[in-house]
PyMOL Python script that loads the backbone (N, CA, C, O; Angstrom):
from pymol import cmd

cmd.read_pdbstr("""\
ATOM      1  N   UNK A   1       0.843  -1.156   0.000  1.00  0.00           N
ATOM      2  CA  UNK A   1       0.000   0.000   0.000  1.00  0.00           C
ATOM      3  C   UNK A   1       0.896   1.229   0.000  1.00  0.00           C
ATOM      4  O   UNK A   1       2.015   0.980   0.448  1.00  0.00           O
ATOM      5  N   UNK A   2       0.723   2.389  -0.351  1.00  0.00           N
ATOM      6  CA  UNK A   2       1.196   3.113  -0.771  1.00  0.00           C
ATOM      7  C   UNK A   2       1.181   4.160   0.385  1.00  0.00           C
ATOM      8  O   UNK A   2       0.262   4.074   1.199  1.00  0.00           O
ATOM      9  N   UNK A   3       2.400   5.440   0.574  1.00  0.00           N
ATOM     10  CA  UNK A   3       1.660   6.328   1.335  1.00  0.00           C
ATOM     11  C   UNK A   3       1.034   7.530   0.815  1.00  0.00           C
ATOM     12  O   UNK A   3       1.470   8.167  -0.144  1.00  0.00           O
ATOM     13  N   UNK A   4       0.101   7.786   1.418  1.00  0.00           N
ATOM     14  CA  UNK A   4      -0.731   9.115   0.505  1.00  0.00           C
ATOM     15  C   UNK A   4      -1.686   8.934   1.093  1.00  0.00           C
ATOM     16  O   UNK A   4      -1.918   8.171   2.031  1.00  0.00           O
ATOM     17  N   UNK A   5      -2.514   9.879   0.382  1.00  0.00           N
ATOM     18  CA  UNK A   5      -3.999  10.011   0.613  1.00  0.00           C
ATOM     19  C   UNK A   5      -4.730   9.185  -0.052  1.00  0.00           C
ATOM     20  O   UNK A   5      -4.659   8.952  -1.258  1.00  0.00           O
ATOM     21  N   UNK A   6      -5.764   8.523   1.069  1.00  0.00           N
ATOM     22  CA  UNK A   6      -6.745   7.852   0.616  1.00  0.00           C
ATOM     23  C   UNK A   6      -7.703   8.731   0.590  1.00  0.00           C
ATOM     24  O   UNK A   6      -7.771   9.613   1.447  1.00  0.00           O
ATOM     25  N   UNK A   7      -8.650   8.605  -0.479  1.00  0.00           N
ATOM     26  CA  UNK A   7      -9.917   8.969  -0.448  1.00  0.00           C
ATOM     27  C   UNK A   7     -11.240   8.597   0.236  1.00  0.00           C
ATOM     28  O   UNK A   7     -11.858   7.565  -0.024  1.00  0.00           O
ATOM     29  N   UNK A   8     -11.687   9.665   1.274  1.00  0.00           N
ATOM     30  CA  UNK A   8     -12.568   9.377   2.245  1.00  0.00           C
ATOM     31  C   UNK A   8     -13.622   9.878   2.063  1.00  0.00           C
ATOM     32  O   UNK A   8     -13.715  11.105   2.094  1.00  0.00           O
ATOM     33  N   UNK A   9     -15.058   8.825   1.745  1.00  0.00           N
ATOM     34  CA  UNK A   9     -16.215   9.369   1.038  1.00  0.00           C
ATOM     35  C   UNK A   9     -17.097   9.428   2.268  1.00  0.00           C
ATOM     36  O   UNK A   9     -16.971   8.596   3.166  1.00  0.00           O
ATOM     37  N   UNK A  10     -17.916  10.326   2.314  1.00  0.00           N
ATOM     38  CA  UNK A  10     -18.760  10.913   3.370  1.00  0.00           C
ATOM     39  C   UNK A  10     -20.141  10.143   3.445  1.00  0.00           C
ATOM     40  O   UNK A  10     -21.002  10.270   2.575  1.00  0.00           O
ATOM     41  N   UNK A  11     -20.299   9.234   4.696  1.00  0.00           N
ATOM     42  CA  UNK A  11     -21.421   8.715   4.744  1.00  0.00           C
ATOM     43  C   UNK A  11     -22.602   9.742   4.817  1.00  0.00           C
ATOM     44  O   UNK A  11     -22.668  10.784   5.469  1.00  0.00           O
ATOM     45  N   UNK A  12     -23.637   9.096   3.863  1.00  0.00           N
ATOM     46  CA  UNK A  12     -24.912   9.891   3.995  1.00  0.00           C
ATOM     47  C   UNK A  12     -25.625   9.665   5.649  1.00  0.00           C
ATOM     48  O   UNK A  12     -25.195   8.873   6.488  1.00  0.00           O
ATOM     49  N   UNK A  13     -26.916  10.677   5.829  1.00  0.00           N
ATOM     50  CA  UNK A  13     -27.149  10.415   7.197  1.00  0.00           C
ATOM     51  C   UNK A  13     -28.000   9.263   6.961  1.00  0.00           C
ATOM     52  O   UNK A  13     -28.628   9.263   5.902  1.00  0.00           O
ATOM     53  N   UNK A  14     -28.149   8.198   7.821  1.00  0.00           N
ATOM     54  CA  UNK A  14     -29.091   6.812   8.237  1.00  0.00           C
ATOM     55  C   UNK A  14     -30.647   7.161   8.129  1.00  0.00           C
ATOM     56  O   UNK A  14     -31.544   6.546   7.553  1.00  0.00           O
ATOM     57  N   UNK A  15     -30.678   8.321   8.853  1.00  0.00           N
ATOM     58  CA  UNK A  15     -32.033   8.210   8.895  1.00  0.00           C
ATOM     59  C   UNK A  15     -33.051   9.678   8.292  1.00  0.00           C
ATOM     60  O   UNK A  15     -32.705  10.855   8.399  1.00  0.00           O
ATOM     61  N   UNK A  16     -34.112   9.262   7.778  1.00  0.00           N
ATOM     62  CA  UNK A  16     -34.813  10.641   7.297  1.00  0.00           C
ATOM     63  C   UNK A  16     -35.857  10.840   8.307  1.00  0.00           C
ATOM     64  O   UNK A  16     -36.088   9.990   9.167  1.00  0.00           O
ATOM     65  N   UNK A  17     -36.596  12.137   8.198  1.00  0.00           N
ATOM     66  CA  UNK A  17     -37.365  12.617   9.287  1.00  0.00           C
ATOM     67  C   UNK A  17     -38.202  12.649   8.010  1.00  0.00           C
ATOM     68  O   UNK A  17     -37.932  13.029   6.870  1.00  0.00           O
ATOM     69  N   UNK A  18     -39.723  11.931   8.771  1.00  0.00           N
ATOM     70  CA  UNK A  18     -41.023  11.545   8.078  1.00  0.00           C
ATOM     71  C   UNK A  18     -41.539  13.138   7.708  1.00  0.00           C
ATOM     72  O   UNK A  18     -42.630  13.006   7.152  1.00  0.00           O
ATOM     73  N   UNK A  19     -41.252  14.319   7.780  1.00  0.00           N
ATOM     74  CA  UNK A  19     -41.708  15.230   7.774  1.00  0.00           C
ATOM     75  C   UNK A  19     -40.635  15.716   6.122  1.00  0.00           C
ATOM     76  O   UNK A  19     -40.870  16.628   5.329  1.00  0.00           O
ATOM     77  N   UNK A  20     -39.672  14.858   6.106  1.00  0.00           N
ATOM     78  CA  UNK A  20     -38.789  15.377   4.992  1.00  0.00           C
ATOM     79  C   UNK A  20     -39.293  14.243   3.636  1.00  0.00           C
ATOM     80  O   UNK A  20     -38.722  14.399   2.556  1.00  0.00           O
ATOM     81  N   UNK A  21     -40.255  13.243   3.752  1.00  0.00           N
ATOM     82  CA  UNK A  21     -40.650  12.384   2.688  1.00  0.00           C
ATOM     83  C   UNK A  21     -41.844  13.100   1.647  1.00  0.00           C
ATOM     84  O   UNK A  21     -42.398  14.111   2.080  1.00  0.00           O
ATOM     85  N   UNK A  22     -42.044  12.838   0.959  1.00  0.00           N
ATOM     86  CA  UNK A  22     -42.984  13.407   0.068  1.00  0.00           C
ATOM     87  C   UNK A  22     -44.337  12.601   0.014  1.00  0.00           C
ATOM     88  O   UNK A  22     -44.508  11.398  -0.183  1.00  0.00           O
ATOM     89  N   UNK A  23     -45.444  13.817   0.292  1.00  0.00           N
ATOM     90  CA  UNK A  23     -46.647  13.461   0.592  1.00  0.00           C
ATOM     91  C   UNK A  23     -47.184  12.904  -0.776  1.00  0.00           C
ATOM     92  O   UNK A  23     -46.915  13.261  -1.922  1.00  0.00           O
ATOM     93  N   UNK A  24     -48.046  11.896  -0.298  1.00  0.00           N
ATOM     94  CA  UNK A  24     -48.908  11.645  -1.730  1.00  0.00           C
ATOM     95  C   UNK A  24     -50.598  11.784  -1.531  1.00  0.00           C
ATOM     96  O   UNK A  24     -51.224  11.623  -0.483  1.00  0.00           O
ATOM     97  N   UNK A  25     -50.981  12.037  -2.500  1.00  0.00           N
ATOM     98  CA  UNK A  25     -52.699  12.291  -2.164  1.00  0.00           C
ATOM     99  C   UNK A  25     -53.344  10.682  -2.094  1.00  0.00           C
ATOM    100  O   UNK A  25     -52.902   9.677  -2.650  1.00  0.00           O
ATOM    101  N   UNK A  26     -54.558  10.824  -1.196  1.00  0.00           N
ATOM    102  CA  UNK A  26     -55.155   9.779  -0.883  1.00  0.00           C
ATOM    103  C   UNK A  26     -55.814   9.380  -1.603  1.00  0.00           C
ATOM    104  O   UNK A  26     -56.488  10.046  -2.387  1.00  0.00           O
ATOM    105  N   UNK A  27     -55.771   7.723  -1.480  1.00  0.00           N
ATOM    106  CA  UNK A  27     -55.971   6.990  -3.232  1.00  0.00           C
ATOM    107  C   UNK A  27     -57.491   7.493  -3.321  1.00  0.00           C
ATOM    108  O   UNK A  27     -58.091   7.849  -2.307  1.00  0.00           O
ATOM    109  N   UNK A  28     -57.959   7.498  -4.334  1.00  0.00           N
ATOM    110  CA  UNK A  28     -59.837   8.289  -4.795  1.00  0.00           C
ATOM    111  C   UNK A  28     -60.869   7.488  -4.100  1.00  0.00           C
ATOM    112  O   UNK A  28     -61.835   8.070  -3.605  1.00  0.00           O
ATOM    113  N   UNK A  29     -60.744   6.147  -4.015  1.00  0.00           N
ATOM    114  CA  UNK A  29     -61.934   5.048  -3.648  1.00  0.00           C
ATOM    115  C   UNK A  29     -61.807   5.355  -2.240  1.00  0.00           C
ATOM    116  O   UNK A  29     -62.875   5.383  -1.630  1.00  0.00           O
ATOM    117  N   UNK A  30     -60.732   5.596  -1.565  1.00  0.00           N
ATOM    118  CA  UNK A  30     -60.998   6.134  -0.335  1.00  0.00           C
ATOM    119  C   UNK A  30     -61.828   7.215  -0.103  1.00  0.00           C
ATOM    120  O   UNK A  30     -62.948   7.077   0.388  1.00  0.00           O
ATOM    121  N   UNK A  31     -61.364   8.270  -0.418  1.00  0.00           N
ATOM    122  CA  UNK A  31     -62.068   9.798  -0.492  1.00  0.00           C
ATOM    123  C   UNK A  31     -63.502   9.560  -0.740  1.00  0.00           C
ATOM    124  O   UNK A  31     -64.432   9.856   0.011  1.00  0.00           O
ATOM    125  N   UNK A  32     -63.571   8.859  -2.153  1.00  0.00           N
ATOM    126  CA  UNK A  32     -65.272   9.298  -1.972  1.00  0.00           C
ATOM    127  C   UNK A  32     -65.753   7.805  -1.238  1.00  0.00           C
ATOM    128  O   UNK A  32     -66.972   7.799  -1.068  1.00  0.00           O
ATOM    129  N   UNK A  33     -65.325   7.010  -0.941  1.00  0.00           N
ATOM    130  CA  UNK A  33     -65.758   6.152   0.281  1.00  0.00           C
ATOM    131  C   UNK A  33     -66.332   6.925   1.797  1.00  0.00           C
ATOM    132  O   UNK A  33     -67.230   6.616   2.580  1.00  0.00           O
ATOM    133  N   UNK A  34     -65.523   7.851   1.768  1.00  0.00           N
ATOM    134  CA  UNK A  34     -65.465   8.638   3.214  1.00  0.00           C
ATOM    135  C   UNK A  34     -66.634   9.659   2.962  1.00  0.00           C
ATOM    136  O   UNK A  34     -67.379  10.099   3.838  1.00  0.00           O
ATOM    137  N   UNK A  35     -66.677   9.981   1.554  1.00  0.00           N
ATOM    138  CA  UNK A  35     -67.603  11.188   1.295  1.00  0.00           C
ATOM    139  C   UNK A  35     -68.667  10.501   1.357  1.00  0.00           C
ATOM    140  O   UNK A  35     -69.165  10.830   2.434  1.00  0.00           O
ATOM    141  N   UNK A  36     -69.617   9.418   0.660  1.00  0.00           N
ATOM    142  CA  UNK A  36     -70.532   8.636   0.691  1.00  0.00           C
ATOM    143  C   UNK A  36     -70.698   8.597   2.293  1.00  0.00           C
ATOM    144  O   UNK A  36     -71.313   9.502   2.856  1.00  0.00           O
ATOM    145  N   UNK A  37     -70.204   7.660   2.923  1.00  0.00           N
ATOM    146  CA  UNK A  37     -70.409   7.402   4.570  1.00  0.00           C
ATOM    147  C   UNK A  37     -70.438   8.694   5.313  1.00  0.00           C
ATOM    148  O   UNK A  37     -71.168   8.593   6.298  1.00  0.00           O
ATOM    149  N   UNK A  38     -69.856   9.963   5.175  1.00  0.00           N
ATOM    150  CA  UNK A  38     -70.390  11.040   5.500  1.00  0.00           C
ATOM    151  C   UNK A  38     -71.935  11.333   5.272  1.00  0.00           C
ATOM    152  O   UNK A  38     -72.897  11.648   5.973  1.00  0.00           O
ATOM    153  N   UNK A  39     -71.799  11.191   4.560  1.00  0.00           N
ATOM    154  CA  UNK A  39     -73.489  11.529   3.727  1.00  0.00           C
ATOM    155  C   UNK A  39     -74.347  10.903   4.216  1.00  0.00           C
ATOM    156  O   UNK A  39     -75.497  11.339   4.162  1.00  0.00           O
ATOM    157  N   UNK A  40     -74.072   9.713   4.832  1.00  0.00           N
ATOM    158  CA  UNK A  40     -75.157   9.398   4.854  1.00  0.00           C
ATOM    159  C   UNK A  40     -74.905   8.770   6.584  1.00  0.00           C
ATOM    160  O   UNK A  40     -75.222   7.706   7.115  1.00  0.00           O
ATOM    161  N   UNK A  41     -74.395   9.647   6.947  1.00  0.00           N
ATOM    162  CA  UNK A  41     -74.404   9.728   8.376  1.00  0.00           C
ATOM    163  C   UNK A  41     -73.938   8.006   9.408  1.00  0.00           C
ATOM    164  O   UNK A  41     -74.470   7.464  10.377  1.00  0.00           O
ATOM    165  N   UNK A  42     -72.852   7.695   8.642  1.00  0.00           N
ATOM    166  CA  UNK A  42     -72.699   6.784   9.148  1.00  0.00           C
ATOM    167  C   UNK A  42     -71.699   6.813  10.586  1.00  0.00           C
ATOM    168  O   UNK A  42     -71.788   5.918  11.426  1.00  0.00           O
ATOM    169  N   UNK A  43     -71.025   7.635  10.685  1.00  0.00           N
ATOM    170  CA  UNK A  43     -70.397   7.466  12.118  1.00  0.00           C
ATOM    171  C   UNK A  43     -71.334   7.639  13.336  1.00  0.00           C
ATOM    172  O   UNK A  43     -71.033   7.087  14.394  1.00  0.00           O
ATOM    173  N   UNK A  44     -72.673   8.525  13.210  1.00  0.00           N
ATOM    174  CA  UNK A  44     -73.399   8.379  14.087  1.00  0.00           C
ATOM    175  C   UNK A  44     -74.007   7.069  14.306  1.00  0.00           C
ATOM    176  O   UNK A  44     -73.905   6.348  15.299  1.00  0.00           O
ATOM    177  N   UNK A  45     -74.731   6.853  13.101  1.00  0.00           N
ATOM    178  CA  UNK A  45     -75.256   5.014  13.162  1.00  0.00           C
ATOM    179  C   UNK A  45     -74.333   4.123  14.320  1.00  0.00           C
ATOM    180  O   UNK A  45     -74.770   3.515  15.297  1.00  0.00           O
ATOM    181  N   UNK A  46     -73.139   4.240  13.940  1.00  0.00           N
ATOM    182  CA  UNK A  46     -72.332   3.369  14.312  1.00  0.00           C
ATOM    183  C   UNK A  46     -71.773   3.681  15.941  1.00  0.00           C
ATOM    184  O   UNK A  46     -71.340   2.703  16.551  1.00  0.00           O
ATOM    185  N   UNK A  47     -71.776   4.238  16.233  1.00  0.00           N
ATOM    186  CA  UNK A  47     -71.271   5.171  17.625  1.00  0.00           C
ATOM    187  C   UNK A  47     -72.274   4.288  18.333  1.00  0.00           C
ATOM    188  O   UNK A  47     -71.755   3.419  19.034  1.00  0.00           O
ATOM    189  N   UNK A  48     -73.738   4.319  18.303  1.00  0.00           N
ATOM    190  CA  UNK A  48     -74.632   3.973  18.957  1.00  0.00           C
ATOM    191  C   UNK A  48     -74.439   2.734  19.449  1.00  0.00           C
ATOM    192  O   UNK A  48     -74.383   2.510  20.658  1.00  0.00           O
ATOM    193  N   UNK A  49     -74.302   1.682  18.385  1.00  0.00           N
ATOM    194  CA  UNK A  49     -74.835   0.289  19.082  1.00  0.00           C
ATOM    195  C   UNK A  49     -73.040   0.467  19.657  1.00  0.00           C
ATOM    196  O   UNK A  49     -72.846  -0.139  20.711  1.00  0.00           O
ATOM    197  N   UNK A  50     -72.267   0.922  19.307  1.00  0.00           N
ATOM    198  CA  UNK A  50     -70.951   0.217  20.006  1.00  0.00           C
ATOM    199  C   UNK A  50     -70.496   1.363  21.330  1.00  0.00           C
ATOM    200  O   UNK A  50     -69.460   1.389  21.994  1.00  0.00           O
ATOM    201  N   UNK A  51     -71.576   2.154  21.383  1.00  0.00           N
ATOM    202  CA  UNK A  51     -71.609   2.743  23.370  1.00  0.00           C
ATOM    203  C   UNK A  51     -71.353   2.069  23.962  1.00  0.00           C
ATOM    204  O   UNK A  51     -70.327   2.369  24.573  1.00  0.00           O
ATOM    205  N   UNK A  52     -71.827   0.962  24.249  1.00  0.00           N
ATOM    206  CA  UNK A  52     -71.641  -0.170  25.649  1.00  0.00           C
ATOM    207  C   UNK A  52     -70.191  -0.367  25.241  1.00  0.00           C
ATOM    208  O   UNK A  52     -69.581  -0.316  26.309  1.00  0.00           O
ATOM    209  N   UNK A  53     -69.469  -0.529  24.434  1.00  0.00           N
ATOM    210  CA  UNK A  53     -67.704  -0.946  24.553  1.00  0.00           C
ATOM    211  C   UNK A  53     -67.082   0.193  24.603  1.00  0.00           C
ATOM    212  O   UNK A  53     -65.892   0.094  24.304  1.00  0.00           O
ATOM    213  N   UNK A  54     -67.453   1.282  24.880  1.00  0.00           N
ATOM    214  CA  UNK A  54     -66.596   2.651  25.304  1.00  0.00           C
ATOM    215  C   UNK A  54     -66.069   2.387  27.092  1.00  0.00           C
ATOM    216  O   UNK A  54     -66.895   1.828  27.813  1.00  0.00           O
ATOM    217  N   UNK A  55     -65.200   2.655  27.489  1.00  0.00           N
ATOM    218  CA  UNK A  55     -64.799   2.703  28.626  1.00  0.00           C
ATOM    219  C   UNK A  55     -65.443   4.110  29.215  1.00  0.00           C
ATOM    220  O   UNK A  55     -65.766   5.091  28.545  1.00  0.00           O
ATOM    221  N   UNK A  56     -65.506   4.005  30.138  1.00  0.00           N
ATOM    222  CA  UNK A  56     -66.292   5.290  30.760  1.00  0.00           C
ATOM    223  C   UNK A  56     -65.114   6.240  31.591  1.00  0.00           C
ATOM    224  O   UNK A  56     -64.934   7.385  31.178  1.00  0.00           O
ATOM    225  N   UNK A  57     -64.566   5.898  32.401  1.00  0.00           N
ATOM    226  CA  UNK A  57     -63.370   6.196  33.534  1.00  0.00           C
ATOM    227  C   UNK A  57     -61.876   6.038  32.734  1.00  0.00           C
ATOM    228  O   UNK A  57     -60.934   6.824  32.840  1.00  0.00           O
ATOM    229  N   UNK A  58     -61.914   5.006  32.039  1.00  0.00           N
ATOM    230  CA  UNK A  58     -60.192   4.098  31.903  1.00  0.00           C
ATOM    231  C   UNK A  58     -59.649   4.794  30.500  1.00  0.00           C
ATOM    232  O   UNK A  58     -60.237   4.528  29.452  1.00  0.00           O
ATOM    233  N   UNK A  59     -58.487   5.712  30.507  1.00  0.00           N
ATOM    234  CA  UNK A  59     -57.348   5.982  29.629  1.00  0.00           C
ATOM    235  C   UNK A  59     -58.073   7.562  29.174  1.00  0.00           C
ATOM    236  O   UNK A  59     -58.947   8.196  29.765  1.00  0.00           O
ATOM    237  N   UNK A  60     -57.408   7.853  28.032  1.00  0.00           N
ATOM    238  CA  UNK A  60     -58.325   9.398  27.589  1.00  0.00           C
ATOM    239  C   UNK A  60     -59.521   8.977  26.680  1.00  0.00           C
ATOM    240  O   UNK A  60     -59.772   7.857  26.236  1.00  0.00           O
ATOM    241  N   UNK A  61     -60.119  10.011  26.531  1.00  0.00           N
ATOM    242  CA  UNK A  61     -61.290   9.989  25.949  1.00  0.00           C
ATOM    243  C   UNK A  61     -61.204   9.923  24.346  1.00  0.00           C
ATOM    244  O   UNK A  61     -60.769  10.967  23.861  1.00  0.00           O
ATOM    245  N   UNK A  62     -61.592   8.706  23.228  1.00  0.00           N
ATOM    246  CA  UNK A  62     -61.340   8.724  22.332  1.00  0.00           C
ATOM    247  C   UNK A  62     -61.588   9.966  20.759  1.00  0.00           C
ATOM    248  O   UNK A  62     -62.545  10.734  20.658  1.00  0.00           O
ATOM    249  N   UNK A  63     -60.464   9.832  19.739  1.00  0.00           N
ATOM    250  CA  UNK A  63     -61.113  11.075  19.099  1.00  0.00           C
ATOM    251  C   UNK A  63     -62.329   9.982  18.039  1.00  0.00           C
ATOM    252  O   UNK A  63     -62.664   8.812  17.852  1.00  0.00           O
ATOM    253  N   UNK A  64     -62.632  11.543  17.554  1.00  0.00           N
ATOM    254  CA  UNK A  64     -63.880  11.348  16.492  1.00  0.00           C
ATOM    255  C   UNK A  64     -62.900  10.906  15.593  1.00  0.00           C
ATOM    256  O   UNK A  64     -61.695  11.152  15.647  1.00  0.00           O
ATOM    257  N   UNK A  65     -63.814   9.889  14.332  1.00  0.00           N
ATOM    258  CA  UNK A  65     -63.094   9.912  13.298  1.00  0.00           C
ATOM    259  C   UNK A  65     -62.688  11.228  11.715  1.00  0.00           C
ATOM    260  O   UNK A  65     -63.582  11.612  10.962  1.00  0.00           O
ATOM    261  N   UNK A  66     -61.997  11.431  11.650  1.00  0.00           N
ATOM    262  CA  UNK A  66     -61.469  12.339  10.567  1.00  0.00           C
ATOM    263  C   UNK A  66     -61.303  13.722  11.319  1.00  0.00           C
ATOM    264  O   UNK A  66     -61.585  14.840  10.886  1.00  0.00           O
ATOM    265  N   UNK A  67     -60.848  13.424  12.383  1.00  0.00           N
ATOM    266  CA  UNK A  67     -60.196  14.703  12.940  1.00  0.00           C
ATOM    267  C   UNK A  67     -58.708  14.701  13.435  1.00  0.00           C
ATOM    268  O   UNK A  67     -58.203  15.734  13.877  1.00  0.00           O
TER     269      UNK A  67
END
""", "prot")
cmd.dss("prot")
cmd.show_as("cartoon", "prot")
cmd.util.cbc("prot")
cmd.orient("prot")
């Protein structure tokens, strides 16, 4: 081996911050899936019969959906 300079290549950083990735729009069958079930008032429907499995006292209070 020779003496001299070796060439020392600069590791990139390991990790990216999810805030530095590039957003993509939400696939369509979703969207108007969500728009339909809006419409027609389905998170209320559904809230109802599944009251009795809400905890009343235990952990925080859950969010709504699409907020």
């Amino acid at each position: 081996m020779a003496m001299g300079g070796r060439k020392i290549e600069k590791q990139p950083p390991l990790f990216v911050a999810t805030s530095e990735l590039p957003r993509t729009p939400a696939h369509p069958f979703y969207a108007k899936l969500n728009g339909i079930l809006a419409e027609h008032g389905f998170d209320k429907f559904v809230e109802g019969p599944c009251q009795k499995f809400y905890a009343e006292k235990m952990g925080r209070p859950g969010l709504e959906p699409d907020k």
